[in-house]
Backbone bond lengths (Angstrom), bond angles and torsions (degrees), N, CA, C in turn:
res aa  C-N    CA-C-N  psi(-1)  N-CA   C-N-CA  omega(-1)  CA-C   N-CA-C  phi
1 X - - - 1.466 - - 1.530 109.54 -
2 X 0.990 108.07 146.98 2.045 123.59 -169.31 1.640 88.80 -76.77
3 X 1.332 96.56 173.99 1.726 116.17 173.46 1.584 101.23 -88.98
4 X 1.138 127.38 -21.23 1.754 135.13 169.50 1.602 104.26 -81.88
5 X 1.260 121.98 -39.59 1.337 114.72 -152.85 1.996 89.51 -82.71
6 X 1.440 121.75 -25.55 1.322 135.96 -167.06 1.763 95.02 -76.99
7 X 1.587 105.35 -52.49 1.479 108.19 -165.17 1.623 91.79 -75.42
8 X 1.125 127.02 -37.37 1.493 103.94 157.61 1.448 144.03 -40.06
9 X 1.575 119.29 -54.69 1.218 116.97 163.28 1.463 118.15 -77.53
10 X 1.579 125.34 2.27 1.498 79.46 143.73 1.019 115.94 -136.15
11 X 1.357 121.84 59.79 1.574 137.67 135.25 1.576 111.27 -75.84
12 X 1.410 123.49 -29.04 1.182 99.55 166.51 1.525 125.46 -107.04
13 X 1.645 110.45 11.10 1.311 115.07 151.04 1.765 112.85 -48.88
14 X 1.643 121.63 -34.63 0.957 111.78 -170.56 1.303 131.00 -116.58
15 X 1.565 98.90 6.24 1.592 134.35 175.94 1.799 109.22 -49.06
16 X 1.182 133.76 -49.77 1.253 137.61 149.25 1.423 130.46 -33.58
17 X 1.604 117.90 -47.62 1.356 130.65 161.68 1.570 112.54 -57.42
18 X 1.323 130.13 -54.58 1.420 155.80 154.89 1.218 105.91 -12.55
19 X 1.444 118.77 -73.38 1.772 129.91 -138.19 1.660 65.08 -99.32
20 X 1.168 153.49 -69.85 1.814 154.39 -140.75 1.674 87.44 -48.23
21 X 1.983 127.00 -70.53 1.260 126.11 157.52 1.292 113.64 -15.80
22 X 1.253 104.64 -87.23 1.907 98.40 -151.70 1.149 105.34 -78.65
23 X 1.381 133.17 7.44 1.757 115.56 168.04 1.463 91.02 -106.52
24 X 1.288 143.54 -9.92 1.491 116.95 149.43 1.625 141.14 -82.66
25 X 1.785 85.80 -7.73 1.750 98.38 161.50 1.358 122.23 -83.23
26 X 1.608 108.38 -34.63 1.369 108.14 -171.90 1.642 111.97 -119.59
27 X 1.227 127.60 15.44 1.107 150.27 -170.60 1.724 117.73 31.13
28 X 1.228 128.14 29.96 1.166 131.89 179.29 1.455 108.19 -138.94
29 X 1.960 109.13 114.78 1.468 113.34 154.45 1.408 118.90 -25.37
30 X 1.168 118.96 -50.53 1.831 100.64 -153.98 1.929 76.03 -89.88
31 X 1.095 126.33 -45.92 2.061 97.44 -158.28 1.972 99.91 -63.25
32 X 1.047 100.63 -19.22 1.915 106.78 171.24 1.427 107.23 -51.05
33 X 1.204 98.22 -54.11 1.621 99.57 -178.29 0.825 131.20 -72.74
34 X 1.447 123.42 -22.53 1.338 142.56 172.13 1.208 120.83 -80.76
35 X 1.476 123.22 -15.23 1.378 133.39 -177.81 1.815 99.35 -100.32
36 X 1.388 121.15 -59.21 1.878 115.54 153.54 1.372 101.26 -20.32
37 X 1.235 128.71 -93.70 1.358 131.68 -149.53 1.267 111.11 -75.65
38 X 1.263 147.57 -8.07 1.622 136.90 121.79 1.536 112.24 -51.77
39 X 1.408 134.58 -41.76 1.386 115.17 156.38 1.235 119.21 -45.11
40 X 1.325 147.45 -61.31 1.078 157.23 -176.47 1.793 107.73 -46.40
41 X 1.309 105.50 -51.34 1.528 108.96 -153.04 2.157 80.50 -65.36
42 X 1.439 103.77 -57.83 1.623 110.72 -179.58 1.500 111.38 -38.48
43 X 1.220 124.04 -29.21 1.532 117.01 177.77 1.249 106.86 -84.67
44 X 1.402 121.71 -21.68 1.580 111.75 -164.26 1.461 107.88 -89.71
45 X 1.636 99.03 -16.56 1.654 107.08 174.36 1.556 111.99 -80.82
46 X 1.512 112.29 -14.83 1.627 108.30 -168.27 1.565 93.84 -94.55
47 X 1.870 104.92 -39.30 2.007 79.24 -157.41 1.276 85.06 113.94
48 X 1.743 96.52 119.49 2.283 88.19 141.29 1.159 107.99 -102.29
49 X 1.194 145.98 16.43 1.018 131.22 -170.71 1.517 122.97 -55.35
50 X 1.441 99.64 -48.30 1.556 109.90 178.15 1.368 106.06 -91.68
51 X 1.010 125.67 6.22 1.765 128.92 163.77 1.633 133.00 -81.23
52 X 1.792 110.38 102.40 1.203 97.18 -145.25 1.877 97.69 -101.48
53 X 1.272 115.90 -7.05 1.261 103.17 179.30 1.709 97.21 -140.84
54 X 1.785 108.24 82.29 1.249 99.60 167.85 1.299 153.52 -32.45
55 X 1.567 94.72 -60.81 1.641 101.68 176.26 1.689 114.74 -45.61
56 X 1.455 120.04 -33.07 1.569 141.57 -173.70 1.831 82.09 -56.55
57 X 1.388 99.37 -66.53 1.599 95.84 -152.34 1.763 102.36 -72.43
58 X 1.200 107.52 -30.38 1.947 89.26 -179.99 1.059 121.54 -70.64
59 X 1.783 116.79 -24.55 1.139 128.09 178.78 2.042 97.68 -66.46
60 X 1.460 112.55 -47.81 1.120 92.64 -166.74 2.126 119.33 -73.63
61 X 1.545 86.20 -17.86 1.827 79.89 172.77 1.371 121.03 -79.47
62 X 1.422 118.96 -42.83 1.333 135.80 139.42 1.712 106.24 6.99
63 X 1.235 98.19 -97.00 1.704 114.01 165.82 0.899 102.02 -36.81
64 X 1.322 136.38 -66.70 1.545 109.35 -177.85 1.733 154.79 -120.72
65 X 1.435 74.03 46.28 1.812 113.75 151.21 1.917 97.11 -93.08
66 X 0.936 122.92 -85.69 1.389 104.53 179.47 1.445 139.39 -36.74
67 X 1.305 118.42 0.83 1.320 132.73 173.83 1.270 101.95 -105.21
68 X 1.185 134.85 -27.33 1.640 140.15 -153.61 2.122 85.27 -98.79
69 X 1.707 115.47 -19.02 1.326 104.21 -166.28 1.125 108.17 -98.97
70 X 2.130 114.83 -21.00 1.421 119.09 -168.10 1.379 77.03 -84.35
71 X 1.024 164.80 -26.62 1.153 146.02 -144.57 1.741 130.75 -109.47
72 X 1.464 100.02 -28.97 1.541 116.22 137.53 1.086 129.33 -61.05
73 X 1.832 124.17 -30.85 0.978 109.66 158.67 1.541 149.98 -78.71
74 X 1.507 93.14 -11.23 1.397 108.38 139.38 1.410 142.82 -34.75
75 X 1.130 98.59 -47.31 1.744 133.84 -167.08 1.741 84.70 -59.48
76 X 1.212 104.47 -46.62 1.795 118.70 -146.62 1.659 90.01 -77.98
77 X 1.243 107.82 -50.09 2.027 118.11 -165.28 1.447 82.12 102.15
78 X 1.608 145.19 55.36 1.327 116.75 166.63 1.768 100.89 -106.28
79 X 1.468 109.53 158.74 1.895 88.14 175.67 1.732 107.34 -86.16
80 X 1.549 86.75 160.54 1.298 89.48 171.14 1.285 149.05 -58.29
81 X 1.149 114.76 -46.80 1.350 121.24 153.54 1.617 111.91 -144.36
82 X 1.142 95.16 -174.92 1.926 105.56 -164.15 1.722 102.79 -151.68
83 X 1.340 119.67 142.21 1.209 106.10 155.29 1.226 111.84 -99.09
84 X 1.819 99.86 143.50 1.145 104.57 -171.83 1.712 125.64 -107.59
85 X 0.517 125.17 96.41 1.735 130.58 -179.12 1.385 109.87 -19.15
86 X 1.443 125.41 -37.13 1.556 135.94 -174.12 1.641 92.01 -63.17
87 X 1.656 99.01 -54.43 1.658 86.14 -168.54 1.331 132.29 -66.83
88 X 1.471 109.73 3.43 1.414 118.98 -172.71 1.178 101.76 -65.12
89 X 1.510 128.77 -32.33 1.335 120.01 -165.17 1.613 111.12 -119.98
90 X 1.444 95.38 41.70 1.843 104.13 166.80 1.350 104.95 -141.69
91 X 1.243 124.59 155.55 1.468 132.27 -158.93 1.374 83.63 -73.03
92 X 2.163 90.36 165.32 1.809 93.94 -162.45 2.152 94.08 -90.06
93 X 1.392 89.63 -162.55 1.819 68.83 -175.65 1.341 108.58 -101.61
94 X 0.990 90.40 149.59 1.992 122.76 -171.60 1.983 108.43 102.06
95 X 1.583 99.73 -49.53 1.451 91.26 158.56 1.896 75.15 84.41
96 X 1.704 93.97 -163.10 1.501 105.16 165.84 1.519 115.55 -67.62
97 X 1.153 126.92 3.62 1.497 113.00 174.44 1.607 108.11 -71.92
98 X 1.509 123.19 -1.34 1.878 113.95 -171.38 1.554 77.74 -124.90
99 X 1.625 81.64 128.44 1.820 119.43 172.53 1.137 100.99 -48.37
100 X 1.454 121.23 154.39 1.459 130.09 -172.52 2.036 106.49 -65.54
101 X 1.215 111.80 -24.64 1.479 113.78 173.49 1.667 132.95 -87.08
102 X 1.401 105.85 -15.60 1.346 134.30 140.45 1.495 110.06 -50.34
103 X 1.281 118.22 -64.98 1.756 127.54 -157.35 1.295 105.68 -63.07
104 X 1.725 102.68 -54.01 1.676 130.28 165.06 1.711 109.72 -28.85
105 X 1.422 126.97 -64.81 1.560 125.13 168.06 1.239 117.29 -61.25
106 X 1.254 126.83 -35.99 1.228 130.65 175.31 1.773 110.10 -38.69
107 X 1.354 92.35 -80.53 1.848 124.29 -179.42 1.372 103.89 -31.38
108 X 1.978 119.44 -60.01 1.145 122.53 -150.84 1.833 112.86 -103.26
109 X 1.892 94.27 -2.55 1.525 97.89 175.07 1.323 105.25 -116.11
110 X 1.490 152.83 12.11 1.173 132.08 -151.08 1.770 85.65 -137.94
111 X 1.486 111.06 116.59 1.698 116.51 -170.47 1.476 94.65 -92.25
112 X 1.352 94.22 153.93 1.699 116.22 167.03 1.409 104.37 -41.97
113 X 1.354 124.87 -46.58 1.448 111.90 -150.81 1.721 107.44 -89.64
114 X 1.471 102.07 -14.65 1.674 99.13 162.89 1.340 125.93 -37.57
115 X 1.852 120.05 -50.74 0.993 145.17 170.37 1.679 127.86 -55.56
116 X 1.871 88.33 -33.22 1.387 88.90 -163.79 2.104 104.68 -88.26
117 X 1.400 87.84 -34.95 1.827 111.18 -160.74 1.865 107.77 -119.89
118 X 1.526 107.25 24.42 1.118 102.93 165.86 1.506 138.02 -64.61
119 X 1.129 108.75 -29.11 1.480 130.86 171.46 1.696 104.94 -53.73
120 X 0.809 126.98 -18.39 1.254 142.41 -131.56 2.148 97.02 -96.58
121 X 1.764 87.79 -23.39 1.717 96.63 -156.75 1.360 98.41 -113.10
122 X 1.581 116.49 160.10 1.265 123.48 166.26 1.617 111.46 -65.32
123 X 1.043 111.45 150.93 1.678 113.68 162.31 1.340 102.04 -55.17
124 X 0.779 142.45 -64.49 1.718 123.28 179.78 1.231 108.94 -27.00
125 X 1.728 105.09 -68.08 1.497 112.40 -160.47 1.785 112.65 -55.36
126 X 1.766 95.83 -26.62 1.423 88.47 -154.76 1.879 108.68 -79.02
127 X 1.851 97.88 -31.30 1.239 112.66 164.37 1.839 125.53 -42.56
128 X 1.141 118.82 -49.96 1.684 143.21 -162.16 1.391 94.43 -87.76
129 X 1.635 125.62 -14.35 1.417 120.35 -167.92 1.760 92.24 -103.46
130 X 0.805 118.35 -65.43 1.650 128.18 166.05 1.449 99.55 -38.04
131 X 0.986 124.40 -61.91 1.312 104.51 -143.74 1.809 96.80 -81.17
132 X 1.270 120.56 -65.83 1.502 107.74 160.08 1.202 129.83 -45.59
133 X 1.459 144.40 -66.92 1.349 138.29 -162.02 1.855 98.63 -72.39
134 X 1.064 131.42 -16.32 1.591 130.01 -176.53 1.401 119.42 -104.01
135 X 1.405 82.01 -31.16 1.950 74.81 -173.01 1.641 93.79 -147.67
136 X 1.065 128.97 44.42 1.428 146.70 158.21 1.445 138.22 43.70
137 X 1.911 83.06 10.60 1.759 103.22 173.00 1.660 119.51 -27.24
138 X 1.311 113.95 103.59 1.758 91.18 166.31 1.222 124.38 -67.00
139 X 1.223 98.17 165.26 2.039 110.35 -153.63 1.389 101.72 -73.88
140 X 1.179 118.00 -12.10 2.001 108.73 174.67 0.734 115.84 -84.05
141 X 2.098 125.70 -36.18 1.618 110.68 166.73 2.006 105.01 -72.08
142 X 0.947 130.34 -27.69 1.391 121.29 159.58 1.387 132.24 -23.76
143 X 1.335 114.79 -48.18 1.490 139.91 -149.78 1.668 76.71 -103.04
144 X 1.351 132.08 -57.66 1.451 118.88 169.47 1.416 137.78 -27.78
145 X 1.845 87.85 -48.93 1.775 95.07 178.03 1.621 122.26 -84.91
146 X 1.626 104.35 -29.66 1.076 113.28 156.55 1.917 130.50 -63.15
147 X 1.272 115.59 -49.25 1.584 123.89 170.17 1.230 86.83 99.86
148 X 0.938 133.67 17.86 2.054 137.82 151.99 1.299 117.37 -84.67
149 X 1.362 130.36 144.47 1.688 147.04 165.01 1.938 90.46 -42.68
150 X 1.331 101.54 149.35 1.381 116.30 158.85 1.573 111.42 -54.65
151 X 1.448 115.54 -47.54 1.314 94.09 -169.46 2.029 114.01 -80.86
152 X 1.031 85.19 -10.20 1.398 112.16 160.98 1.645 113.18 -32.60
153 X 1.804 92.13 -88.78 1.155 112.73 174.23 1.848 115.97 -53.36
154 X 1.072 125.99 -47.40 1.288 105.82 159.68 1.375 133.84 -45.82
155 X 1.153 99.86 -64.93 2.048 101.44 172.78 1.566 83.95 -31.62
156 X 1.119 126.46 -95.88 1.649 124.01 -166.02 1.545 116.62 4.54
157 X 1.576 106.01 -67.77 1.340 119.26 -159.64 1.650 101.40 -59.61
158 X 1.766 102.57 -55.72 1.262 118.09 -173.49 1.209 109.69 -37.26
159 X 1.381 129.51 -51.01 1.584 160.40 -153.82 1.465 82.81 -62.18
160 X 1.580 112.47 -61.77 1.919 110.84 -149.22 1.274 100.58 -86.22
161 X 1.505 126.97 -0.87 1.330 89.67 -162.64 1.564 84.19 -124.27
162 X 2.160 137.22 12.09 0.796 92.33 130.84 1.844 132.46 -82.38
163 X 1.091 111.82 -2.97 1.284 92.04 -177.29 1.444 118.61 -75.99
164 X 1.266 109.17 -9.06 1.695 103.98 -175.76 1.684 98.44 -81.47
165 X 1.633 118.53 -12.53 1.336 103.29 -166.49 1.417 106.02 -88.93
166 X 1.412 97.65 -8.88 1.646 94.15 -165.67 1.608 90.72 -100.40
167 X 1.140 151.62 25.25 1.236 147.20 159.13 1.121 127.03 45.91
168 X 1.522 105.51 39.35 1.750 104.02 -177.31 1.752 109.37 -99.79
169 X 1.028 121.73 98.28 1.552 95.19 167.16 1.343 143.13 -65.92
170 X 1.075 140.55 147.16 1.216 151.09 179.69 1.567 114.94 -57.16
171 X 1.394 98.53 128.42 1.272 101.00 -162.18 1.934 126.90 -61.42
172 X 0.880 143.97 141.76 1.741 137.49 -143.92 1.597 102.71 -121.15
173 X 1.369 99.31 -166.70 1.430 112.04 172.92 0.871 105.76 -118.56
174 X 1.568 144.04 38.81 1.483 163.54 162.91 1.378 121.15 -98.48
175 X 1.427 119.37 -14.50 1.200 128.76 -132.07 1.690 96.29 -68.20
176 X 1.351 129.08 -58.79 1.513 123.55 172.76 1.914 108.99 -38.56
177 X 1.503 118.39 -47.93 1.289 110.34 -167.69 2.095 101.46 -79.36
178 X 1.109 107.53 -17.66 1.379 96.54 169.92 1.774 121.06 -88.70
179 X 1.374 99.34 18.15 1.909 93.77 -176.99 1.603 70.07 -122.26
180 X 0.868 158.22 80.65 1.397 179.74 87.36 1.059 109.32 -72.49
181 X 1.282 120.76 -84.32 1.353 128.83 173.71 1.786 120.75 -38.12
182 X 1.391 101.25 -52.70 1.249 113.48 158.50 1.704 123.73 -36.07
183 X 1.368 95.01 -63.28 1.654 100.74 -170.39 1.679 93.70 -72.35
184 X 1.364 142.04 12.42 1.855 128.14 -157.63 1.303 65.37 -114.22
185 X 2.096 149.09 -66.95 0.949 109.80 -145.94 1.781 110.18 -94.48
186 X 1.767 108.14 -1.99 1.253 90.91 165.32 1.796 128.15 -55.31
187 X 1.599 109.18 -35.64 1.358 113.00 165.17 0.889 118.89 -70.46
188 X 1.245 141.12 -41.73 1.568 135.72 174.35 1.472 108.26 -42.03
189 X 1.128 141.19 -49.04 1.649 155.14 -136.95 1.505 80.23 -98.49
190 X 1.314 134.47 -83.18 1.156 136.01 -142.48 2.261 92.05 -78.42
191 X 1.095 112.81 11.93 1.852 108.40 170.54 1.659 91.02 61.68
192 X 1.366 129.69 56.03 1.423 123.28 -155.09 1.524 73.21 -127.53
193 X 1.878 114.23 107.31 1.631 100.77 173.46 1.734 95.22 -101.59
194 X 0.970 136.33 -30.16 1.287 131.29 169.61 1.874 105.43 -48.35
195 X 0.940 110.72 -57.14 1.446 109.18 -168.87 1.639 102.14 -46.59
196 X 1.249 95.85 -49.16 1.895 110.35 -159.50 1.757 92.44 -77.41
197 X 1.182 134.60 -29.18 1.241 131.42 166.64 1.860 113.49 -59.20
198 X 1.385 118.07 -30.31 1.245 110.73 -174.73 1.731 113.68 -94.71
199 X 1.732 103.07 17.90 1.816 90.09 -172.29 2.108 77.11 -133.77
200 X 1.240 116.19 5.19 0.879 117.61 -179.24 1.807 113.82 -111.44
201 X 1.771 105.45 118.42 1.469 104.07 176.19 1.624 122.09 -73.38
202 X 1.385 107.54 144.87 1.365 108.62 -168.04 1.567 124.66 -36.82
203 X 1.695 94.30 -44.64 1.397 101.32 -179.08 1.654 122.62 -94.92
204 X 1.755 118.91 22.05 1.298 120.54 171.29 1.229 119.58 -22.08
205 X 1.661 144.82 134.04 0.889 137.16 106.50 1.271 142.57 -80.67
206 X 1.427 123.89 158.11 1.611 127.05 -170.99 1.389 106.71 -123.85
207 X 1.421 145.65 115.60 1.219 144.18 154.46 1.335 125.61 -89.95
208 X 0.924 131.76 118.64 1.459 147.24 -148.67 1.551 114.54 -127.62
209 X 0.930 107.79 143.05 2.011 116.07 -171.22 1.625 90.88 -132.57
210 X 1.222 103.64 112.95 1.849 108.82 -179.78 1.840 98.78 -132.07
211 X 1.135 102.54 173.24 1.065 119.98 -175.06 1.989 100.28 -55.85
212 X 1.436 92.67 -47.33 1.543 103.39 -176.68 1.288 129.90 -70.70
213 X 1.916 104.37 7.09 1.250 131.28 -161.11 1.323 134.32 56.91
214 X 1.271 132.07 -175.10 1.253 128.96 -142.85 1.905 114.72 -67.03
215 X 1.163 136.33 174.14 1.461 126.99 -174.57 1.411 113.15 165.42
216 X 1.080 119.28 136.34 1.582 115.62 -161.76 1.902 102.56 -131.91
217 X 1.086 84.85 154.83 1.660 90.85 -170.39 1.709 112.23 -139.91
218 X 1.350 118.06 92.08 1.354 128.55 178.40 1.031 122.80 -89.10
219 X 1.729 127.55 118.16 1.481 142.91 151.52 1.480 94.41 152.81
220 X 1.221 100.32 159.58 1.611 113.99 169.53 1.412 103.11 -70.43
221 X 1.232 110.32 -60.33 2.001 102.45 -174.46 1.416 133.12 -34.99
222 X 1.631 86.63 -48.66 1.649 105.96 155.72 1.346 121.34 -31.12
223 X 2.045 100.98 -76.93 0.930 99.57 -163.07 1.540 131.72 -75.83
224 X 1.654 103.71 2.54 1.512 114.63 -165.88 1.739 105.68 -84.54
225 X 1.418 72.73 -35.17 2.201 85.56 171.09 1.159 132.53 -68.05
226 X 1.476 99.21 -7.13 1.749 111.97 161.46 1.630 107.86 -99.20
227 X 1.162 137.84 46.20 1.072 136.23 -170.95 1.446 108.15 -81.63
228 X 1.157 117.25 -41.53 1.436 121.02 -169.29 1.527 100.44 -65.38
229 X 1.257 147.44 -14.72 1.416 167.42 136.60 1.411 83.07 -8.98
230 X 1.254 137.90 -93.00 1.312 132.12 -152.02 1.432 101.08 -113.39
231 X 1.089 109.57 62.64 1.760 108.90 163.33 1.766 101.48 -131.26
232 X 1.239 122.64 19.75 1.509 115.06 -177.00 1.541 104.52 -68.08
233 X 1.694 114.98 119.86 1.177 120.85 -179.07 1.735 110.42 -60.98
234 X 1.202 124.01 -13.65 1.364 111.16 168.39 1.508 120.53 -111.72
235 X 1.071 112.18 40.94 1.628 122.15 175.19 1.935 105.74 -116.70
236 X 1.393 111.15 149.29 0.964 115.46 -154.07 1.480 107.40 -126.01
237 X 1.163 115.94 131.53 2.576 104.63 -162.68 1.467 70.37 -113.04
238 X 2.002 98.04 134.65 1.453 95.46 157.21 1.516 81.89 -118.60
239 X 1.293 118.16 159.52 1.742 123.73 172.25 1.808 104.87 -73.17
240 X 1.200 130.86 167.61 1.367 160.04 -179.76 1.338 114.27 163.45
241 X 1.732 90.42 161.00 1.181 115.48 -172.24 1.729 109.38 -98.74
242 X 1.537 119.07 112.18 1.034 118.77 -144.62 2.141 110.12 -117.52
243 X 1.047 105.34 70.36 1.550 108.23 -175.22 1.488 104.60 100.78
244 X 1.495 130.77 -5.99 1.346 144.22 154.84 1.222 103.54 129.74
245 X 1.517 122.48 19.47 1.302 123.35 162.63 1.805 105.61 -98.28
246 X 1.582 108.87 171.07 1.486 110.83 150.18 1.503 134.80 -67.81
247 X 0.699 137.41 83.13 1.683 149.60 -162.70 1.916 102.53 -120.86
248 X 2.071 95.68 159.54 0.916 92.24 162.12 1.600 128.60 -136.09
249 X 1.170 93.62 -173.65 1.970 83.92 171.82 1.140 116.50 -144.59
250 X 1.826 99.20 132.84 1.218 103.18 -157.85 1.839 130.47 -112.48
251 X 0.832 115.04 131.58 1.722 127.79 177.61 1.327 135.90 -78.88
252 X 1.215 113.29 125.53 1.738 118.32 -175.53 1.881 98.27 -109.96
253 X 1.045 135.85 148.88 1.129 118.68 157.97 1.789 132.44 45.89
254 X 1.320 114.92 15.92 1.558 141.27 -159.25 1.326 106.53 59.07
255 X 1.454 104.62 33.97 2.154 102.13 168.67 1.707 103.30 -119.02
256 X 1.025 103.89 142.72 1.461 118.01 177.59 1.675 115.70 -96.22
257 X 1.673 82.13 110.08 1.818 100.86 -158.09 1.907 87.83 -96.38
258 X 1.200 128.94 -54.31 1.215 108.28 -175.62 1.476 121.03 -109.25
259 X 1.308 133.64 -172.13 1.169 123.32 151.61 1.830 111.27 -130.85
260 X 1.279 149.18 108.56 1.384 133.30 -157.53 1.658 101.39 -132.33
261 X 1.676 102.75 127.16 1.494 112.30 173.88 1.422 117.81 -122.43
262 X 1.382 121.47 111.77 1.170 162.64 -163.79 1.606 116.18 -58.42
263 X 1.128 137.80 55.42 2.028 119.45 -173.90 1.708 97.76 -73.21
264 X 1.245 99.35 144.40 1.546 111.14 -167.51 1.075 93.72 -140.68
265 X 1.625 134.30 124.48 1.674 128.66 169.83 1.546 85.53 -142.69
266 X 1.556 128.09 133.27 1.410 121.77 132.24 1.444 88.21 126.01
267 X 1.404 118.68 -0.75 1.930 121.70 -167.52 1.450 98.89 90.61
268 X 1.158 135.79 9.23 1.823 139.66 -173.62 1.410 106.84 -119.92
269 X 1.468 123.27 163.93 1.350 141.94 179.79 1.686 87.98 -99.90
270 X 1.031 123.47 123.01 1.599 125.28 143.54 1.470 135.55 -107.57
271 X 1.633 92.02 5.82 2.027 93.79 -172.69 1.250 74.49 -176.67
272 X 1.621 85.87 126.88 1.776 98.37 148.92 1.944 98.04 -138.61
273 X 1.345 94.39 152.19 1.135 90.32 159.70 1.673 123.34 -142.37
274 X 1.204 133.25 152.25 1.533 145.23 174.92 1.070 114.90 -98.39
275 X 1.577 89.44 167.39 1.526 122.31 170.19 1.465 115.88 -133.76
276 X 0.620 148.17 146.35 1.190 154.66 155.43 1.602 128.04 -124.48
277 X 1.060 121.29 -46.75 1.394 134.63 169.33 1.173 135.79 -35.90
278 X 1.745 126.15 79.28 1.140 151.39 -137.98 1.730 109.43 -52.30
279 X 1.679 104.28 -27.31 1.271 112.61 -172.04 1.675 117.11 -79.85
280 X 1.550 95.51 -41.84 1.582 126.34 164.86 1.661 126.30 -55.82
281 X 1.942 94.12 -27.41 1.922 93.88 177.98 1.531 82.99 -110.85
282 X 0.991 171.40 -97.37 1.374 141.29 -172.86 1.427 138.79 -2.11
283 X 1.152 115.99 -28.14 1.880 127.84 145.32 1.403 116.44 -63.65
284 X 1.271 124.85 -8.43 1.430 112.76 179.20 2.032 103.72 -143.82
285 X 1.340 114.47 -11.36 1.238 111.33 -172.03 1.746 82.85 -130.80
286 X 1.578 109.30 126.88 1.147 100.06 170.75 2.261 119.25 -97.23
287 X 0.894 116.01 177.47 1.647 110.10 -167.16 1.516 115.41 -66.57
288 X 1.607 125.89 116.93 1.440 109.38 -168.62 1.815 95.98 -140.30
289 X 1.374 99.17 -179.89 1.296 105.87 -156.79 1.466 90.44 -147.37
290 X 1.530 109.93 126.88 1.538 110.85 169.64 1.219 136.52 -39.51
């Protein structure tokens, strides 16, 4: 075996760890992949030779290719990430390729509200929050990928993860179609079917992914008469941006029972669609606890 064909396999010994990073920094399979394989191409240009603790160093270029992407995308005004409904129904990333002790940090470090209020953080913040609170980078190789002091890089983390606790998102370019949304579950809550009839277009449809599988439900009357549907006094709406609409996702007990994305044209709801399917919001929201 070559000294390339060697530094190959174990780049993809660690290719799983890699894509797990940048699709929880930047929340998209394909820019994950695209940020791996610019890691890769960067190692093949350096050499491991003089590289004595890889995973240290892919993790640290890794990081920062994903900072160099949240940060162009800035440049653009695009948001950062979104959940996406498509991905509900494709394995999450790495899949079985990350060892059961990998998967294990994943599950028990990565909060609901990352998902929900990520947009919310600077690329710094969002980088230094991932990479420590998820996958347990210490803050000096942090401050590396970032080009900030350690204590630097902490304030960072500190910074993101209160804002992810306090669940505010950052304000969008939705903002008229999300006080829509707003006012559908203020009526919903209060059993208000008139209310929910006036932000709702006559001919709404709802597509829905349930355990019992897929099923659609057309008209406002319909749908206003299911109101009590989302009035459970112990369920919790955080807002997101849901397939590039305003949508939300929703919580029982700090578990995420639905996921719902909203099309709004005219001051009206004309499409929403769900999730429900515990197996389906577990591919994109991993299990968290207040």
């Amino acid at each position: 075996m070559t000294e390339e064909e060697q530094l190959a396999a174990r780049f993809e010994d660690q290719r799983p760890y890699l894509h797990a990073i940048a699709f929880r920094v930047l929340g998209s399979h394909a820019d994950a992949d695209d940020a791996v394989q610019e890691a890769w191409l960067r190692l093949v240009r350096n050499g491991g030779g003089d590289i004595e603790d890889l995973r240290g160093w892919l993790t640290t270029v890794t990081g920062r290719i994903c900072l160099d992407v949240l940060r162009r995308r800035g440049t653009r005004g695009e948001q950062p990430l979104e959940l996406d409904i498509g991905a509900l129904q494709r394995e999450p990333a790495g899949g079985a390729r990350l060892d059961p002790e990998e998967e294990a940090v994943l599950a028990e470090s990565v909060g609901l509200a990352l998902y929900v209020v990520m947009d919310a953080l600077t690329p710094a913040e969002r980088v230094s929050f991932v990479l420590h609170d998820v996958f347990e980078v210490p803050f000096d190789a942090i401050a590396a990928v970032l080009g900030r002091s350690t204590a630097a890089s902490k304030m960072l983390a500190s910074r993101a993860r209160g804002r992810l606790r306090s669940g505010t998102p950052s304000p969008d370019s939705h903002a008229a179609a999300r006080e829509v949304v707003e006012a559908f579950f203020a009526a919903a809550g209060r059993g208000d079917v008139a209310g929910l009839l006036s932000v709702l277009a006559p001919d709404v449809e709802v597509h829905a992914q349930g355990l019992e599988g897929e099923f659609v439900v057309r008209g406002a009357e319909r749908l206003a008469a299911r109101a009590t549907t989302f009035a459970r006094p112990d369920a919790r709406v955080h807002p997101a941006l849901v397939g590039g609409v305003p949508g939300v996702l929703i919580t029982v007990d700090g578990r995420p029972t639905t996921v719902m994305a909203f099309t709004v044209a005219g001051g009206v709801v004309t499409a929403i669609r769900t999730v429900t399917d515990p197996a389906r919001l577990e591919q994109v929201v991993p299990s968290w606890v207040a």
